[in-house]
N, C-alpha and C positions, 0 to 999 in steps of 0.2 A: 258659335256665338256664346262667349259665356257670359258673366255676370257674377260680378261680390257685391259685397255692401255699399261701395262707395258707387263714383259716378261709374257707367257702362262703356267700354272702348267705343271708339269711333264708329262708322259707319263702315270705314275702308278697311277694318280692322276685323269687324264682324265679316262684311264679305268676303275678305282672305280666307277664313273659317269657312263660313258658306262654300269655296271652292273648293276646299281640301274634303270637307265631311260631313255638308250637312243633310241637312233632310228633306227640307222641306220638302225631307221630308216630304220629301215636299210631292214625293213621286207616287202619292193615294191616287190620282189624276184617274185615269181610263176607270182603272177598278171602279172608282166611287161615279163615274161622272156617265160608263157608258152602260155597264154591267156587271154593277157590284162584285168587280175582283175576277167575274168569270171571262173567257178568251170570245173577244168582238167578234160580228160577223164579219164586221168589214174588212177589208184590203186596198189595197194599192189601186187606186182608179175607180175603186166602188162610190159610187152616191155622194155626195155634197161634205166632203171632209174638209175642215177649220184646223189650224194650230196655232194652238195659243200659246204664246212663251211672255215670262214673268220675270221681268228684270231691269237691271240699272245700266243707265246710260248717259257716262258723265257727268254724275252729278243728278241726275232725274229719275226719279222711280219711273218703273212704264211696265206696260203690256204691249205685249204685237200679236195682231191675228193676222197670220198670213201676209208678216210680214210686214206690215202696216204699224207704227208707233201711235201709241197714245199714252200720255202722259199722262200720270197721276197724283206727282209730288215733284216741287223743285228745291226739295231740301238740301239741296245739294249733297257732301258727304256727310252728312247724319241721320241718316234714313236707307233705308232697303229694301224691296219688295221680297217676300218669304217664302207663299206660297200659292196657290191660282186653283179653283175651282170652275166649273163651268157647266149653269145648271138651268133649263127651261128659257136659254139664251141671256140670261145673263151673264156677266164676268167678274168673279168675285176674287181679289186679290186681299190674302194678308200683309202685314208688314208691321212699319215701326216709323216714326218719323221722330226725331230726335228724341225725347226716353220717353214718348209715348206709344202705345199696342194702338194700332188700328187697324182696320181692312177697307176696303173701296169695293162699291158693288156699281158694277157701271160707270166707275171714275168717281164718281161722291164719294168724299171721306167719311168714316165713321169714326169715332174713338168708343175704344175699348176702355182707356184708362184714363183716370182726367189728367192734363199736362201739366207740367211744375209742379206737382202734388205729389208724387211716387214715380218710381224707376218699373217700365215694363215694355215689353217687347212680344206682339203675335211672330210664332213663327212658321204655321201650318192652318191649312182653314181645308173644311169641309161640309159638302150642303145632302143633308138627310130629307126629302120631302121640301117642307117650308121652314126645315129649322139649321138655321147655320149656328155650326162648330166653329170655334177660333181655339188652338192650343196658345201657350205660350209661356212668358215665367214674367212674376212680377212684384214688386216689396208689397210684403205683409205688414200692417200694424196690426198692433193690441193696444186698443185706446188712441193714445196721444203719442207712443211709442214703437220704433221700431223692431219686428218682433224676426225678419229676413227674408229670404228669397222663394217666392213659392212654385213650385211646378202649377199652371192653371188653367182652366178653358171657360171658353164663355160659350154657354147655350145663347142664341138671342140676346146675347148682352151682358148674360145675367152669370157672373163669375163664380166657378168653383175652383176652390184651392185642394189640391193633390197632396200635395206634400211643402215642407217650409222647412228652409237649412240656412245653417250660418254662412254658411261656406258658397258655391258656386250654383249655379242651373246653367246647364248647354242646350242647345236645341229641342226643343219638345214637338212631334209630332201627333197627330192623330189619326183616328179611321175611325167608322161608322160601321157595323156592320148588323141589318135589325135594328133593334131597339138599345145593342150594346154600343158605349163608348170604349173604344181602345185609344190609352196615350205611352208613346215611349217618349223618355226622358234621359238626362245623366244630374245626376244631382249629389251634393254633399262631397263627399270625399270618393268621387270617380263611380260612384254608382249605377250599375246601368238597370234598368230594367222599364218595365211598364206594367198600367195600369187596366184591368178589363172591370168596367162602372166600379172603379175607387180600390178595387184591390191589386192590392203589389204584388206583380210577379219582378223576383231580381234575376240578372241573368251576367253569365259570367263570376271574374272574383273582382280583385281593384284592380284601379287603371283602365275600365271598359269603358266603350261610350256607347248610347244607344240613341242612332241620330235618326229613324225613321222607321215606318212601320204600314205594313198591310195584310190586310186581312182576305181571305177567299175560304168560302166555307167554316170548316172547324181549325182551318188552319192559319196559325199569328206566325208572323215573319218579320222578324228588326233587324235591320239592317247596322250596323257597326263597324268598332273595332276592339281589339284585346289583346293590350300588350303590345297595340304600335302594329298590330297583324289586322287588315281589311277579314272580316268576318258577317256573317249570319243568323240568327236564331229562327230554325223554324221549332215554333212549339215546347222552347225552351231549347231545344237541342245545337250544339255552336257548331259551324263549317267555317274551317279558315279556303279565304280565297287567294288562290295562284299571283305570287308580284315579283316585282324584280327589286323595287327601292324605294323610298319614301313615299308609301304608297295608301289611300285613304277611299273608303266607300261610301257612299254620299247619301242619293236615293234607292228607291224601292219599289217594282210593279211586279206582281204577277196575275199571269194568264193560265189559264188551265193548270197543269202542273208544274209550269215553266216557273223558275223565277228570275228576275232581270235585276242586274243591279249599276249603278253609275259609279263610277269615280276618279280617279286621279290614280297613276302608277309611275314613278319614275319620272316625272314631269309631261307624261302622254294622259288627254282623257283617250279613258277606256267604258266600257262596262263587262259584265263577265254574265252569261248564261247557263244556268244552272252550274257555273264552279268553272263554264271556261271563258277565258278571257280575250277580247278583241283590244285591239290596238285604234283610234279615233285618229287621232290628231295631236300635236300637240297643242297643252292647254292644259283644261278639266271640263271634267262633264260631272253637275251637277244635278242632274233631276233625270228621268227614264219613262218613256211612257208605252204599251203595246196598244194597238187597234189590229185586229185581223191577225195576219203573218207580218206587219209591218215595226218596228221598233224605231222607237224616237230617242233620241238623247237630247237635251240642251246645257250648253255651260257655255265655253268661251274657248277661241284657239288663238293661241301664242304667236301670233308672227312679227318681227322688225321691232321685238320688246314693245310690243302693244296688244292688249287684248282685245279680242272682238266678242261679242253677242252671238251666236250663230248656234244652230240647231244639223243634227245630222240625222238621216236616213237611212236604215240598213246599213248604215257604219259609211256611208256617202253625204259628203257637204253637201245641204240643200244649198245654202243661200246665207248671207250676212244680213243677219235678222236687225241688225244695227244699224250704223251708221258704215257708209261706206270706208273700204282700209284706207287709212293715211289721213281721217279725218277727227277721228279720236281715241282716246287709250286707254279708257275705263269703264268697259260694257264686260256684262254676262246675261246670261240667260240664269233663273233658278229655280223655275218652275217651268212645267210644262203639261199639258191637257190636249188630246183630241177629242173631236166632237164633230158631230156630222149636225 
């Protein structure tokens, strides 16, 4: 999802993004939501587990727990839901609805930015306690004037700007970890790196992206690319991951010392485990989540030149978290959360 100075691509245009590389980021999910990034007890069959997936369906923003649709926006295509939280039974979705930043807690809109007044976009949201994180990027003035695009996150509402470029912002995620905020970004002239509370780590040289981010202990993990190569940063340190062709990393979870990652290779969602790579579906797989030994992916699979909404298991199709096939041709998932 990028963004210049003028108006912001479409909705349908961001979500293409979203398929090929995003973040939301969106994959903070289990870490922040079960066990702060450390590996759940739970498993397969254990105790009362929910999955939530965070996505557009024809035209509608929505969430599904367990399969089940609720709508949250009928903006049709100019809007998108970003990123899903899920905290003391709440359900907190970010997003965008036409060039407004909002999130939805339980289905109620909130706005982040006021509408017709400035260009902005949430594209990751995270709940610390009682205080919700929203990342995202959004026009800066100075005065009466426009001054460009800023990397930003909202505590509770209340907006801090990271950084301001003439030039572009792509996807901004965040993570929570303590009392620190961590945000990765891509900003200015192909810049990748992030922020831990306000300082810049850069990572890579140009041409990087840095489209998500998690945290477990002492250890930072962005997920990217570099040079058109699916890649990693743990700790500042880059791993390129194993592909075949036009191939793009999306989200980010890790569990104990495992790291998971989503995305697209050759036109197959994949994800790759610590550096090895599974084969999905075709499609893409945009967001990743672990509980227990269990591994989630959600994005969307390509069948009869139609995409579907749907989530896999251990690299097995649960279910068409969507609408059933042959009823319509513009669902993904891009978020995803368990939660017992």
């Amino acid at each position: 999802m990028s963004m210049s100075a003028g108006t912001p691509p479409t909705s349908r245009y961001r979500s293409r993004f979203l398929r090929l590389f995003s973040g939301v980021t969106f994959a903070l999910i289990v870490a922040l939501v079960l066990s702060g990034c450390k590996k759940s007890g739970s498993s397969s069959g254990g105790g009362n587990i929910s999955v939530y997936v965070a996505g557009f369906d024809n035209g509608n923003m929505v969430y599904w727990q367990n399969g089940k649709e609720n709508v949250l926006s009928t903006a049709g295509y100019v809007g998108n839901t970003t990123g899903l939280a899920v905290a003391g039974g709440d359900v907190y979705v970010s997003g965008y609805v036409y060039d407004t930043a909002v999130y939805w807690k339980n289905g109620t809109e909130i706005y982040l930015s006021i509408p017709d007044t400035s260009i902005a976009a949430a594209t990751s949201i995270a709940i610390s306690g009682t205080d919700i994180y929203v990342a995202g990027y959004g026009q800066i003035n100075s005065g009466n004037y426009y001054a460009g695009i800023g990397v930003v996150y909202w505590k509770n509402g209340v907006r801090t700007v990271l950084s301001t470029t003439s030039n572009t912002v792509n996807t901004v995620s965040i993570a929570i970890s303590g009392s620190d905020v961590y945000v990765a970004a891509t900003y200015g002239n192909y810049t990748a790196g992030y922020w831990k509370d306000g300082v810049f780590t850069a990572l890579g040289s140009a041409n990087c992206y840095a489209l998500g981010i998690a945290v477990s202990g002492g250890d930072v993990c962005v997920v990217g690319s570099d040079n058109g190569v699916p890649v990693y940063w743990k700790n500042g340190t880059e791993t390129a991951l194993p592909y075949t062709a036009n191939s793009g990393a999306s989200g980010i979870a890790i569990s104990g010392s495992d790291v998971y990652i989503s995305g697209v290779d050759n036109g197959n969602a994949v994800y790759w485990k610590n550096g090895t790579e599974k084969t999905l579906d075709a499609g893409a797989a945009n967001a990743i989540a672990v509980s227990g030994s269990d591994v989630y992916v959600t994005g969307y699979r390509y069948a009869s030149q139609i995409s579907y909404a749907v989530y896999w298991k251990n690299g097995s199709l649960v279910s068409f978290v969507g609408s059933q096939p042959g009823t319509q041709e513009t669902e993904e998932g891009n978020a995803i959360v368990i939660a017992k």
